[in-house]
DRENVEXPA-542173 format. One line per 10 residues: their letters; for each residue x, y, z of C-alpha. Coordinates in nm, 3 decimals. Example, Ala and Ser with C-alpha at 12.3 -4.5 7.8 and 13.67 -1.06 7.14 Angstrom:
<atoms>
AS) 1.230 -0.450 0.780  1.367 -0.106 0.714
</atoms>
This chain:
<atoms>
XXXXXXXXXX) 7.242 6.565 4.849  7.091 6.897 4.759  6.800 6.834 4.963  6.941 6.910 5.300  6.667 6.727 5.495  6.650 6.443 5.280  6.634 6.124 5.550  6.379 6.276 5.746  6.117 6.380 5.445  6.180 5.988 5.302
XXXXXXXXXX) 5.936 5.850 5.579  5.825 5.598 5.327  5.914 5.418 5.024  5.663 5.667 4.730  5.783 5.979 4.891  6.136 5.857 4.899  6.144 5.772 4.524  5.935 6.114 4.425  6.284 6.297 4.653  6.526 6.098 4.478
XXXXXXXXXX) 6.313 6.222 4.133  6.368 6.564 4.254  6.703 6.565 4.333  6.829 6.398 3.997  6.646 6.782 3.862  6.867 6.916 4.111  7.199 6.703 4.054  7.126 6.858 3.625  7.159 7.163 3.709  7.407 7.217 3.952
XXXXXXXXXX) 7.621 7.476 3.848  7.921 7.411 3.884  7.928 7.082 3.769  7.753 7.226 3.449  7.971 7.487 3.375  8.267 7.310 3.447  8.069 7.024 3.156  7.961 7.268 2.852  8.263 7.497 2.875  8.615 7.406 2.792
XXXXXXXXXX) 8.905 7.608 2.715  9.152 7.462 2.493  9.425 7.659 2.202  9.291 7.964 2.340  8.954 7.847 2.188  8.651 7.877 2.391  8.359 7.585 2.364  8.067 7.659 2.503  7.794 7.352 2.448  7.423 7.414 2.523
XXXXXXXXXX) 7.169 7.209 2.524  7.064 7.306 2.163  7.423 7.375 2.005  7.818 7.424 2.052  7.962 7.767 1.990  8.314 7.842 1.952  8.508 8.128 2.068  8.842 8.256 1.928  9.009 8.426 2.245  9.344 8.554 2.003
XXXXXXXXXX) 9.064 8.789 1.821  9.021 8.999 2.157  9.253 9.213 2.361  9.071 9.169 2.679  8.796 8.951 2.796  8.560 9.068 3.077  8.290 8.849 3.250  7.970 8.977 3.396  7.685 8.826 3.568  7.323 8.846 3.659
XXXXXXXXXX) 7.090 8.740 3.847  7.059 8.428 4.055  7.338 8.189 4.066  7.516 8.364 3.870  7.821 8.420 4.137  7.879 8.084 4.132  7.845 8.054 3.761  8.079 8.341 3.677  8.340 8.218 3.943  8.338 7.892 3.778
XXXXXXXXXX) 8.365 8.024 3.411  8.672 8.252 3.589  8.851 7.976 3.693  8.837 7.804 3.343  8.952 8.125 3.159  9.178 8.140 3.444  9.473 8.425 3.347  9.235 8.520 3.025  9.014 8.696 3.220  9.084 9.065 3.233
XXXXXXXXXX) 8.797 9.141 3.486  8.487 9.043 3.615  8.146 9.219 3.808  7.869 8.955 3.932  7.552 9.034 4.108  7.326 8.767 4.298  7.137 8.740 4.573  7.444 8.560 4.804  7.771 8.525 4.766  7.930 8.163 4.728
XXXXXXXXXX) 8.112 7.959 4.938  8.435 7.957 4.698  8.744 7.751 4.791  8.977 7.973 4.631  8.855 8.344 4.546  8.973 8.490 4.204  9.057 8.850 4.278  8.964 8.988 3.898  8.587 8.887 3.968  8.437 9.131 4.205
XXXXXXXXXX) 8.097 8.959 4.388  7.826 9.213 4.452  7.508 9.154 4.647  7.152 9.295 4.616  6.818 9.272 4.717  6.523 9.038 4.563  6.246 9.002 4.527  6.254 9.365 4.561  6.530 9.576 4.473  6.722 9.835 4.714
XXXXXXXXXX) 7.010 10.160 4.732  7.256 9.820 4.723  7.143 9.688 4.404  7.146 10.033 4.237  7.511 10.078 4.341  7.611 9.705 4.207  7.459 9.741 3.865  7.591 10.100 3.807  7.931 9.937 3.868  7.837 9.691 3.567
XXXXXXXXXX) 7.722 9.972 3.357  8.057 10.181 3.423  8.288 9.843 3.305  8.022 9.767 2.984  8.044 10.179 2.950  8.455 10.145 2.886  8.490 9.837 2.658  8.607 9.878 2.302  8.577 9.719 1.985  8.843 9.442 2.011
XXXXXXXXXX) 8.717 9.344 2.380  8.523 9.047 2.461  8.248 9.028 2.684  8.066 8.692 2.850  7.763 8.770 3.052  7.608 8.479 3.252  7.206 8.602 3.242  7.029 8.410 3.539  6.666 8.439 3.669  6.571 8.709 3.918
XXXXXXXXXX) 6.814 8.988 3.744  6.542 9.183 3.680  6.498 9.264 4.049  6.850 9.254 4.076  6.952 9.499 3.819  6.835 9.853 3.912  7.060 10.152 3.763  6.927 10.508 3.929  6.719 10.595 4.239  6.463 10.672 3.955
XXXXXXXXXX) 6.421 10.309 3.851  6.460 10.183 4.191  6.129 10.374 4.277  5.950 10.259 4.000  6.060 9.884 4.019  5.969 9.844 4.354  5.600 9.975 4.300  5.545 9.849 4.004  5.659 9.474 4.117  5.468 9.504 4.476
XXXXXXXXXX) 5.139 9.621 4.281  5.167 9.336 3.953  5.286 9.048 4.170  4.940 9.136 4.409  4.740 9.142 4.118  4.828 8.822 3.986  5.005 8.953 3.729  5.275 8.709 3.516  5.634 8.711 3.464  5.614 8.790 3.081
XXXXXXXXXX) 5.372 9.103 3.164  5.564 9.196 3.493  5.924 9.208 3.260  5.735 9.399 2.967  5.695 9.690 3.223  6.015 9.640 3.392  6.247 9.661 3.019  6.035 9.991 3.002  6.165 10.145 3.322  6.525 10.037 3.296
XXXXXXXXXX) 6.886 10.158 3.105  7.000 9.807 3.136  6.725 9.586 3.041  6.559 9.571 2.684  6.864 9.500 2.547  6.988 9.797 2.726  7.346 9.623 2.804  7.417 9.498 2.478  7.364 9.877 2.399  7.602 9.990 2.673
XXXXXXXXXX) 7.859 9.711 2.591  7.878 9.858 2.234  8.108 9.831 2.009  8.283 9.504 2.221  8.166 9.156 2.109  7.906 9.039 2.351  7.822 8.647 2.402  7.547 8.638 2.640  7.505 8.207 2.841  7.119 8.247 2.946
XXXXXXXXXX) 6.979 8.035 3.187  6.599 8.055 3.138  6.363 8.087 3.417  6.078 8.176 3.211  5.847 7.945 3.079  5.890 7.905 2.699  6.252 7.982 2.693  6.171 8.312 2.559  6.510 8.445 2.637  6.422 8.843 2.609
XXXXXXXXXX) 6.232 8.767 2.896  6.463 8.656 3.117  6.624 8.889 3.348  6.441 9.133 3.121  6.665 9.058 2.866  6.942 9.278 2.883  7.097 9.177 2.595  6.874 9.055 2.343  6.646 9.295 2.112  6.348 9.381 2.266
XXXXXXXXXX) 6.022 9.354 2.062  5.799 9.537 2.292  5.727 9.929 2.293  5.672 10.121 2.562  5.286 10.103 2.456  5.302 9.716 2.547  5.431 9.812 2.883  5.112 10.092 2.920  4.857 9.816 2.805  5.000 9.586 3.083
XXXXXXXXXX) 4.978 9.868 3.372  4.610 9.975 3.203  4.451 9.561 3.226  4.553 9.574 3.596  4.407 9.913 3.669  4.733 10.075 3.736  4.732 10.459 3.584  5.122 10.480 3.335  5.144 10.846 3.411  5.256 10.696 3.755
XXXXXXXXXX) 5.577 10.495 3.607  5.885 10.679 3.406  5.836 10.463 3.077  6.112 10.503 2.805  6.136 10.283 2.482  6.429 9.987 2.476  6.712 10.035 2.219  6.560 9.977 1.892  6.903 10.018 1.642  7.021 9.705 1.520
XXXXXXXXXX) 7.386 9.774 1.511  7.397 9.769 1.881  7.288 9.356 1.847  7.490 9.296 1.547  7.828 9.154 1.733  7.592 8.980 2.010  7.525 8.630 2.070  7.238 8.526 2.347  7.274 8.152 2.385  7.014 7.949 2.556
XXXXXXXXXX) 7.296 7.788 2.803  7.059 7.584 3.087  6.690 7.529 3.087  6.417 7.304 3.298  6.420 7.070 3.018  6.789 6.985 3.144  6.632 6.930 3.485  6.343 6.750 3.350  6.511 6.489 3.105  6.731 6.386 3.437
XXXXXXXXXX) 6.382 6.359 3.636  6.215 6.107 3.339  6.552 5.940 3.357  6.565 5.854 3.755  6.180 5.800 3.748  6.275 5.485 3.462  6.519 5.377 3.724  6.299 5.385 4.026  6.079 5.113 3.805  5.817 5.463 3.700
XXXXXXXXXX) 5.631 5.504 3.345  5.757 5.852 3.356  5.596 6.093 3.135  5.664 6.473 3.086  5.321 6.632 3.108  5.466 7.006 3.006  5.766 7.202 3.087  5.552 7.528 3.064  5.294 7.473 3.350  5.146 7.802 3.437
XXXXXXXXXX) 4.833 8.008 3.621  4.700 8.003 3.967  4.935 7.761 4.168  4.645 7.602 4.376  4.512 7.477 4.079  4.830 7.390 3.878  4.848 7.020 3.954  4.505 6.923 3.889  4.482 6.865 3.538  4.845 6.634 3.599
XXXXXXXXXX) 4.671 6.499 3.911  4.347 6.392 3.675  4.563 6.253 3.412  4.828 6.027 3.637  4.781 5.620 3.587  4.866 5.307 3.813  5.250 5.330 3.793  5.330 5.616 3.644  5.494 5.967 3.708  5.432 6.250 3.592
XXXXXXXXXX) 5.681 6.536 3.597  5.648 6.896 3.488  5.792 7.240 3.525  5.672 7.597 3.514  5.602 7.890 3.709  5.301 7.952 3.811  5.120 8.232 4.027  4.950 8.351 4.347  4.675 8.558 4.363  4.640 8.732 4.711
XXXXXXXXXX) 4.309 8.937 4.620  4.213 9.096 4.959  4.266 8.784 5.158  4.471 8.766 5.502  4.830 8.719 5.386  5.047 8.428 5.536  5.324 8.281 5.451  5.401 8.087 5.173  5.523 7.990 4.806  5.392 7.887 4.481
XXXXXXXXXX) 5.478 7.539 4.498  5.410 7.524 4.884  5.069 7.612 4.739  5.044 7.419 4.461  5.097 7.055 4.673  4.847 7.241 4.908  4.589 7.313 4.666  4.615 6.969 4.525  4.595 6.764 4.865  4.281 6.962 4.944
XXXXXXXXXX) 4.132 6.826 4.616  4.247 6.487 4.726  4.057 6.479 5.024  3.734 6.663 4.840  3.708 6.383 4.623  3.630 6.016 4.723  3.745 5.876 4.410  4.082 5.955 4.503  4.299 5.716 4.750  4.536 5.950 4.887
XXXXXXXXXX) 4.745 5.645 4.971  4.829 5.577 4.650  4.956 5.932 4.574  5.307 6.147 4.634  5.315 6.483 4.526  5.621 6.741 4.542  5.694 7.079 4.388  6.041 7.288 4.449  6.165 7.624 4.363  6.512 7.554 4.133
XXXXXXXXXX) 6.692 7.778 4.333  6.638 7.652 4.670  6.392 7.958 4.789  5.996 7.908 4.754  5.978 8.274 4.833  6.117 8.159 5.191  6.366 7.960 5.333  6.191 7.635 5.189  6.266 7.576 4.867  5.878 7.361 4.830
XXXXXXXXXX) 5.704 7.055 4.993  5.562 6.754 4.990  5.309 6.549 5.063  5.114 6.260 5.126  4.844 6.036 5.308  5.104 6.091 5.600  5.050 6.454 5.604  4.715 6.425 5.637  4.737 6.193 5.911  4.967 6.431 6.121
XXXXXXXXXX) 4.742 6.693 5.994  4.417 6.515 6.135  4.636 6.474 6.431  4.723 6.840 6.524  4.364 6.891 6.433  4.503 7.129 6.094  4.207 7.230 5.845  4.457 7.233 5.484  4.172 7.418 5.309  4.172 7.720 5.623
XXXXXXXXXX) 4.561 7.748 5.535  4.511 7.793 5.170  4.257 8.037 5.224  4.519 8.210 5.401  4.778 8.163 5.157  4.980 8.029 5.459  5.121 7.698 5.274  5.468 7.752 5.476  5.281 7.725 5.824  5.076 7.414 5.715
XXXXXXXXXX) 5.378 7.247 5.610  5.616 7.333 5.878  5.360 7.188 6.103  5.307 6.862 5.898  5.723 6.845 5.906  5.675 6.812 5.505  5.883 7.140 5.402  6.188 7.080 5.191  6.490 7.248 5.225  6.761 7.269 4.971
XXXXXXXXXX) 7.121 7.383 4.911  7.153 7.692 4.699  7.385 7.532 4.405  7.142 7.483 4.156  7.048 7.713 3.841  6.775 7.895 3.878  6.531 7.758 3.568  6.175 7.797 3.698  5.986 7.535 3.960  5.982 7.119 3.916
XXXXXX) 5.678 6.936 4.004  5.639 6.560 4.058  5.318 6.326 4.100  5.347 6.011 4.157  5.088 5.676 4.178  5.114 5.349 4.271
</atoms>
């Protein structure tokens, strides 16, 4: 199981069934397992199979083969694709948030560690140690990059950037601020982003396995695309600072590679996505005897209200399922602690008990963070006509918490906070409702 507390969240038979929904998303992306599925190495040929298409790649065309990765999961991803190249591999430089609990270590890959949601002095000396191997390779090398969410945290190359990034995320994110507009300003502020590594990496060939975080699957946004040609100007990344009130004579803005050449012996291929996660859900829902229906896989805008419109739509028997990332707003408010799907099942069950048409009895709802961490420990939660029965109990007001922002306090309290194992791509946040 991937949810760690599992037995003691399935306190009934709808809440059980909505965790079993959730972990069949989980069980789809593991990576691993997925890795270990979509790439094989066979005649020195490597396949790589994604969910749209199967590339092939000649290994006898290339005198070396390195292997980078970035972002989240993508230690585990890289070690994985290591082991399949296996004595192929010339070298390898990963960055993540953790480093994984490997049987057997491969001493070519070297695992680096930074800092997220915020970078640090430790993620600026990891990625300069990518730039320096992309810096060396030649023409007739080969280079695989595994692109994972939360890179563009992770990926900070001078003490410049790292000053920049770390103002420039605390004051978007607080302003409500999206991912798309946040990683427009980031590309701007970065030698690696933008397409910057492809740039680096040049002349080698570069094949680039994305796992998309970003709703839309618009793959120059994830991780701020550091290898894919970037279509926005350093104007786009003034407009965003300018809508939120933030002066761009405070930021050191430079334009993203704009030469073709350096994109001409790349491939970016979309490798993992929520629809993988998804598909698995609408599959285990079937199972569990649900009319499962996919209400979008690009849910977005203030979490609270997320699940309403899915919450408005849901029929006797059905369930709906959905992914997306969506955001908080913290405004001037007193700051507690919490996540955007902790506060997307909290908004929701405070709607639930609002209106009398709704019999909460009849209802599960869940939302989890792909990666395990709701911007905490939990990776989501939820909930129930049992939560608000404990709730009633311990005399907790749900709509006082949200107020706060403090879904991770209401939840703990409720015992309706789930906890996952970090072994799962990172491919934006799953959300399930449920109705009998």
């Amino acid at each position: 199981m991937v949810i760690t507390n599992f037995k003691n969240l399935a306190k009934n038979s709808l809440r059980k069934k909505a965790l079993l929904i959730a972990e069949a998303g989980y069980e789809a992306i593991d990576i691993t397992k997925t890795v270990s599925q979509k790439i094989k190495f066979q005649n020195n040929k490597l396949s790589i199979c994604s969910a749209m298409t199967c590339h092939s790649v000649g290994l006898d065309n290339y005198k070396n083969v390195f292997l980078i990765g970035i972002g989240k999961g993508s230690a585990l991803a890289c070690a994985s694709l290591a082991k399949i190249l296996d004595k192929k591999l010339t070298k390898g430089i990963t960055l993540d948030i953790q480093r994984p609990k490997l049987e057997i270590r491969n001493l070519k890959l070297e695992i680096l560690t930074g800092t997220h949601p915020l970078p640090s002095k430790q993620n600026v000396g990891a990625t300069q140690k990518i730039v320096k191997l992309a810096k060396n390779l030649k023409k007739d090398d080969l280079l695989i990059n595994f692109i994972c969410g939360g890179g563009s945290a992770l990926a900070c190359g001078s003490q410049k950037e790292l000053k920049d990034l770390i103002l420039v995320t605390k004051l978007l994110t607080k302003s409500g601020a999206n991912i798309l507009e946040l990683n427009t300003v980031r590309k701007h502020l970065s030698e690696i982003k933008g397409g910057g590594l492809a740039k680096i990496a040049y002349p080698a060939t570069v094949v680039s396995l994305i796992v998309s975080d970003v709703i839309g699957n618009d793959l120059s946004m994830v991780a701020s695309g550091p290898t894919v040609f970037d279509k926005t100007t350093k104007k786009d990344a003034k407009k965003v600072l300018k809508k939120y009130n933030l002066n761009p004579k405070r930021f050191n803005l430079k334009e993203t590679p704009n030469e073709r050449k350096y994109f001409k012996k790349v491939k970016n291929v979309l490798f993992v996505c929520n629809q993988d996660a998804v598909l698995a859900m609408n599959k285990r829902a079937k199972k569990l005897g649900f009319k499962p229906k996919i209400y979008s896989l690009v849910v977005k805008g203030e979490a609270r209200h997320a699940l309403l419109p899915m919450l408005n739509k849901i029929k006797v028997g059905e369930a709906l399922l959905a992914a997306g990332e969506t955001t908080v707003t913290l405004d001037n408010r007193p700051v507690g602690k919490g996540g955007r799907n902790m506060e997307a099942v909290l908004g929701t069950l405070t709607k639930l008990i609002q209106n009398s048409e709704f019999r909460i009895q009849n209802y599960a709802l869940l939302s989890v963070a792909t990666d395990g961490r709701d911007n905490t420990e939990a990776a989501g939660a939820i909930a129930d006509f049992s939560t608000l029965e404990k709730a009633k109990k311990l005399k907790l007001e749900p709509e006082e918490f949200l107020d706060q922002n403090n879904s991770f306090d209401f939840f703990k309290k409720t015992g309706d906070l789930i906890f996952a194992k970090s072994k799962s791509f990172n491919v934006s946040d799953l959300m399930i409702i449920l109705r009998q």
